[in-house]
N, C-alpha and C positions, 0 to 999 in steps of 0.2 A: 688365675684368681685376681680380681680387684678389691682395692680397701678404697672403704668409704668411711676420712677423715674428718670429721666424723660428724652425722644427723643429729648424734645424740652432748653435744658439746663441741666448743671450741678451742680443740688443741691444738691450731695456729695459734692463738694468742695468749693459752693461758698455760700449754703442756706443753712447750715444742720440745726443750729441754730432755722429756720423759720420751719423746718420741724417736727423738735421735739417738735416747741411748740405747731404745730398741732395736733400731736400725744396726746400732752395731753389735747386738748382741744377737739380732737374725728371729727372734722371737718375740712377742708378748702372749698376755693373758686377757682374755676377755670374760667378763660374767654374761651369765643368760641372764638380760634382763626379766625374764618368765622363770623363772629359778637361778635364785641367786645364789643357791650351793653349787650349782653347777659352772665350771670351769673349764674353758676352750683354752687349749695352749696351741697358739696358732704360728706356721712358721713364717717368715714376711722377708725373706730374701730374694735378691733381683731373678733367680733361677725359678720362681712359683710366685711371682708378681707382676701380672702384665700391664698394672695401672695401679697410681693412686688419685684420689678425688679428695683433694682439701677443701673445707668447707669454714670458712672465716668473715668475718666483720671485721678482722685486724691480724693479719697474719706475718705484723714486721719482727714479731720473735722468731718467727721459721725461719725467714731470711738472711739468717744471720749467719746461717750454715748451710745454705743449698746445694754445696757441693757434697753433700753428704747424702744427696740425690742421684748422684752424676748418672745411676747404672739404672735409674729407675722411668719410667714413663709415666708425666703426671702432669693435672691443670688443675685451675682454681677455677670454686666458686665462690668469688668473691661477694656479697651482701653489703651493698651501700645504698642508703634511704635516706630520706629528707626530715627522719626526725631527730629531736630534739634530746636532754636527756630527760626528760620527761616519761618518756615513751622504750630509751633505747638508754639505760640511764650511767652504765659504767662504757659504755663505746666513745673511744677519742672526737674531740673536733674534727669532723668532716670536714670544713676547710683548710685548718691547718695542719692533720695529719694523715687524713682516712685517706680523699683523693690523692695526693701528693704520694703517699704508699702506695696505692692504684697502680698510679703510674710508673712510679718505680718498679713495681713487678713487673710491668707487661715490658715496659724495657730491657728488663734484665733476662724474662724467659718467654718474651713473644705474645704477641697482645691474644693470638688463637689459645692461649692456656689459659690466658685468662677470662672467665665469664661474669658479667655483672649480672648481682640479681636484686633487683629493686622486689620486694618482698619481705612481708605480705603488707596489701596493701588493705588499709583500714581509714575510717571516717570517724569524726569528730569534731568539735566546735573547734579546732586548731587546725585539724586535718581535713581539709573539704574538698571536693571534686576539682574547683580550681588551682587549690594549693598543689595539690599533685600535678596538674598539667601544668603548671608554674615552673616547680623542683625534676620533675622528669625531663622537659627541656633542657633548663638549667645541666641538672647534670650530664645529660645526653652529648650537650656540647662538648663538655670539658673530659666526657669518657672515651669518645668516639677514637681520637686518636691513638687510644690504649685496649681498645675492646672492640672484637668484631659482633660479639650477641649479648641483650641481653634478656631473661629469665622473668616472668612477672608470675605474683601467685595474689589470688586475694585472701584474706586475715580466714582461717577455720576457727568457729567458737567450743573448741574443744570443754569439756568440761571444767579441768583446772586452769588452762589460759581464758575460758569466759573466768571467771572468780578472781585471777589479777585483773582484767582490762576493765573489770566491772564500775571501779571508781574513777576512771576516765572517761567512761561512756564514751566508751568505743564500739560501732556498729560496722559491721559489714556490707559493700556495697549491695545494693540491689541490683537483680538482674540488668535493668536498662540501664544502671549506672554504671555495671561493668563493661555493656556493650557501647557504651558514649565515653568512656574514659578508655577501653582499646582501640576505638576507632582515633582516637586523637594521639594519643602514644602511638600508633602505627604512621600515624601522618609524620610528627617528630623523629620516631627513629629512622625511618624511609628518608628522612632531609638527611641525615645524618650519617647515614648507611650502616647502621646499626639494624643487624635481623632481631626479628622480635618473638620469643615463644612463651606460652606456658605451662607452668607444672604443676603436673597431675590436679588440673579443671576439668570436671564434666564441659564447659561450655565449649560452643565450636566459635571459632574467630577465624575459621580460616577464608572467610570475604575480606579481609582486613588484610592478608599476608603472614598472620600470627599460627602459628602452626605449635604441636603436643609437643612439653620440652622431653629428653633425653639426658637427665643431669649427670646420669652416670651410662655415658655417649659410645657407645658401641663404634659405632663412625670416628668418633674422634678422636678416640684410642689407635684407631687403626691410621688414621690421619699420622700421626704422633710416633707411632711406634713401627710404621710402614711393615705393619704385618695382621695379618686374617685371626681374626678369633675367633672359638667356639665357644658361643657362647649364651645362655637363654635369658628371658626375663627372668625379672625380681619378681618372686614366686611371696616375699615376705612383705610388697609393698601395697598399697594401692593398685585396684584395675585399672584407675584411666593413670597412674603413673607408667613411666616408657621407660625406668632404669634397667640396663642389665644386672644381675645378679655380683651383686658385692660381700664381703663381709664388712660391719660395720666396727672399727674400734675403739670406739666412745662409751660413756655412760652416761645414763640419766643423771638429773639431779647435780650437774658438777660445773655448768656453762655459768661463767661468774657476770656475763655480761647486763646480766640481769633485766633482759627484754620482758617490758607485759604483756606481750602477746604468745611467749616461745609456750612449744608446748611440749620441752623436752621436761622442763621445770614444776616441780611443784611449788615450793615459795622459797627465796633466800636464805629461810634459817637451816633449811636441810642440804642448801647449795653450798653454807660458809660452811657446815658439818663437816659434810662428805668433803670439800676440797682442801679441805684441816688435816684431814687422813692423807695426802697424796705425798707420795714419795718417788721424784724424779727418777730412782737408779732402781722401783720395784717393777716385778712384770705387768702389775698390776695398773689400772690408774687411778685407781686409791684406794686403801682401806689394806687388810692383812689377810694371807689365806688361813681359815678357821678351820677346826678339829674336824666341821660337822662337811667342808667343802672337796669336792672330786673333781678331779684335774685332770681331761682328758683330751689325748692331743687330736687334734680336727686334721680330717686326710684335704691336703692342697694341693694342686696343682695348676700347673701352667695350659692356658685355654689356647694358646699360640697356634695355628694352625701354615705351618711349616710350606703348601704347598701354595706359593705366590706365582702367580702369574705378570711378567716382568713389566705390563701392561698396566697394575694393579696402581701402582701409585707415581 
């Protein structure tokens, strides 16, 4: 089994606390997001965990205790962009804290765990085709020596992220703009020798070197964990998405980072709500289990496939 920490919120930065005391307690609780009476009690000990996938804009709360990892297999995807707070509005200074964290991580657990994901990328009278090949050098520089790939997605006008981004008029690249703004990022990160992919884009860029990302990396688990896994696609994601099959332990509605583009969020009054309710030491991550809610434990297991050829890694 893999956990994917999490699509739906950022608990590197906002829950590490809750997560850790998970970890020692060998369990949590996840809602269906599709029914929210309904309750998975999921078991997350190193014995039925063959990976974890953190998912963070600022994940120096996790860090604080990552020996509390030791038994486990895991990288980031880290998310560092060139905007503003404007745009990204409770995310630290990028230059005085985000990169410097960056790189702190890739020091401490190896720059191959750590993934930059410049994502998603979006246009506006601030943000324009130059600004980006501007800020993607820029940062490409300064990442390179902490990151071997990274990750590009361009902005989805989901229903409720079109409705935040709406009063910044914010636009989606156009096709030729996507395919002039990856030809130029492939050129920079090639200087740099950072590989370049994306995720889950219909478009093909593979003239360019840019090849379909894999965020939750079948390969790179087995990299990491120098063992074979059986293991299928995400059967719950997108088609042109490449993740293997995860569970995810997040919830909607709770990412305080308060992005106008996310489209985990509906608006902030329902995000300071719901993370008003969280309680680091419940199984939960946030809210109480109610009269009307069934709690039923979900069968895990370990996808490890035992028979390695000594050739393998």
């Amino acid at each position: 089994m893999f956990l994917s920490v999490s699509r739906r919120t950022d608990i590197p930065a906002f829950y590490s606390e809750w997560f850790y005391n998970r970890i020692d307690a060998g369990f949590l609780y996840v809602r269906n997001p599709m029914n929210i009476h309904q309750i998975s009690k999921i078991r997350i000990t190193p014995d039925v965990v063959d990976g974890i996938v953190f998912w963070s804009k600022n994940p120096g709360p996790l860090l604080k205790k990552l020996n509390k990892l030791a038994d486990y297999n895991y990288y980031f995807q880290f998310t560092l962009t060139p905007y503003g707070h404007d745009i990204e509005p409770n995310v630290p200074s990028k230059n005085n804290e985000i990169i410097p964290l960056f790189q702190k991580l890739s020091d401490k657990i190896g720059k191959d765990k750590v993934i930059w994901r410049y994502d998603p990328i979006l246009f506006n009278e601030n943000y324009s085709f130059d600004y980006h090949v501007k800020y993607f050098e820029v940062l490409a520089k300064k990442l390179s020596p902490y990151t071997d790939k990274c990750t590009v997605s361009f902005v989805d006008m989901y229903k409720n992220a079109e409705r935040n981004m709406k009063p910044f008029h914010i636009l989606a690249p156009t096709n030729n703009e996507q395919i002039s703004l990856m030809r130029t990022f492939s050129e920079i990160a090639h200087s740099e020798n950072i590989s370049l992919d994306t995720c889950a884009e219909l478009a093909d860029f593979n003239n360019y070197g840019i090849t379909h990302a894999h965020c939750i990396d079948q390969n790179l688990f087995e990299r990491i964990g120098k063992c074979r896994y059986e293991v299928n696609k995400d059967p719950n994601q997108r088609e042109e998405c490449g993740c293997i099959a995860s569970i995810d332990v997040g919830a909607y509605n709770t990412c305080k980072n308060g992005c106008v583009y996310c489209y985990a969020n509906y608006n902030m009054n329902i995000v300071k709500n719901n993370s008003s309710k969280h309680n680091s030491k419940s199984p939960l991550l946030f809210g109480d289990i109610g009269t009307d809610d069934v709690i039923k434990e979900r069968k895990v297991k370990s996808c490890r496939d035992c028979q390695i050829n000594i050739f393998d890694f």
